[in-house]
N, C-alpha and C positions, 0 to 999 in steps of 0.2 A: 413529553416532547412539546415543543412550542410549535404555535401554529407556520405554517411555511408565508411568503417567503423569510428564509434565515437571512442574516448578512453578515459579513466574515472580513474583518479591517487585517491587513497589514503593510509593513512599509518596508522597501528596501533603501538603504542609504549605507553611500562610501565617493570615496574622492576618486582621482583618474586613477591612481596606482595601486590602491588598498582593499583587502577584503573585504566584502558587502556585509554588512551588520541588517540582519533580519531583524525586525518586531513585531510585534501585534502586544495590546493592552492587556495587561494582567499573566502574560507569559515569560518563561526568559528568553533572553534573546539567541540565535543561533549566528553562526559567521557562512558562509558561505562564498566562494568562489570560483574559479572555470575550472573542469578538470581537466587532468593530464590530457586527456584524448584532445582539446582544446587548448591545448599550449598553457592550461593553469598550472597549479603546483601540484593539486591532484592532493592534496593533506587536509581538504575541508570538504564540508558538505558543500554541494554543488544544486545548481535546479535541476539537473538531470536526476542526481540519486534523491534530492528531498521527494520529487515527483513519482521514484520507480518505489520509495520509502511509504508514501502516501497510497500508493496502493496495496502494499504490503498492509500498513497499518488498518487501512478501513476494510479490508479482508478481515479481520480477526475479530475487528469491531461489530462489521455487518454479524460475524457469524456468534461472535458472543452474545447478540444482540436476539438472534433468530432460536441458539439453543436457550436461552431463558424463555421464551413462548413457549419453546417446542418439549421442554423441561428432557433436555438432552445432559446429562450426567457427561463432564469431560475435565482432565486434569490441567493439558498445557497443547496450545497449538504454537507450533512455528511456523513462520509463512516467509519464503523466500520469493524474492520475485524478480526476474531476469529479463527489464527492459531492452530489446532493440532499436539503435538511434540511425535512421538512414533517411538517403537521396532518393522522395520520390516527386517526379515531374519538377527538378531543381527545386525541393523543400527538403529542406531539413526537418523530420518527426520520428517518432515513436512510432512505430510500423507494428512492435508485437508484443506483450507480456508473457514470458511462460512464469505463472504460479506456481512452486511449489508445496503443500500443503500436508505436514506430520502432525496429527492429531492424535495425542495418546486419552484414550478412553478405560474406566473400569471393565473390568472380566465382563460385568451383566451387563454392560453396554448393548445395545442393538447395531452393527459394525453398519449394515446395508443404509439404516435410520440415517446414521452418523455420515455415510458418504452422501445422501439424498442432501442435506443441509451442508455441506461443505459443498456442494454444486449450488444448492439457493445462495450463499453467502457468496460464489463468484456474481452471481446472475442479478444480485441485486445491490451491491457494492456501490453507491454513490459516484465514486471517482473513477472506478473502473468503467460506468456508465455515461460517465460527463467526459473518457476521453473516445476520439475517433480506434484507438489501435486493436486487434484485435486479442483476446487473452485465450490463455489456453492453462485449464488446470489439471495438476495430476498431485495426488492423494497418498498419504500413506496413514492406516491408522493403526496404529500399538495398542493391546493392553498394556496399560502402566503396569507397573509391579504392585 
């Protein structure tokens, strides 16, 4: 890992009427739009779901991240994540994340191991930690077949 601080370029660009075209260098580019809940078209990615998206993703990361240390044996995580958007004190924010978190593990896995690090990979989530809203995760872990 490179020494901190990181720094992280991207640009939104679009006209009054047209979908926003995301970049950052060396990426492809995403579209983006309002969603429905917002009078958008609701058929693009939006900042609300790339933002509820981006906690999803660095969940999985954090945690891919912590079972290579922790030399935790795991075949496939899904992580759903179910942002709430409301009115507090006339703001519009992200009030709450509930995490959903299916980790399927081998037979010899350590299951109690496996849930102690899916609680550090909430706890220590970059993005989850750099927003104000509060999370809340709940767990399922499988032996794979």
């Amino acid at each position: 890992m490179q020494n901190f601080p990181h720094q992280y370029l991207a640009a939104a660009i679009a006209g009054t009427d047209q979908s926003v075209d995301i970049e950052s260098p060396g990426l492809p580019s995403l579209v983006s739009d309002a969603p429905a809940a917002f009078d958008g078209p609701g058929d693009q990615w939006s900042p609300e779901t790339l933002l509820v998206a981006a906690v999803a993703d660095c969940f999985i990361l954090t945690f891919r991240a912590i079972t290579r240390a922790s030399k935790l044996s795991w075949s496939s995580l899904r992580c759903e994540v179910e942002g709430t958007l409301d009115r507090v004190e006339h703001v519009t924010q992200f009030t709450e994340f509930k995490v959903s978190a299916s980790l399927k593990v081998p037979a010899d896995a350590n299951q109690e191991r496996a849930q102690r690090l899916l609680e550090k990979a909430e706890q220590t989530c970059l993005v989850m930690n750099s927003l104000k809203a509060a999370s809340h995760l709940t767990t399922i872990i499988e032996i794979a077949p």
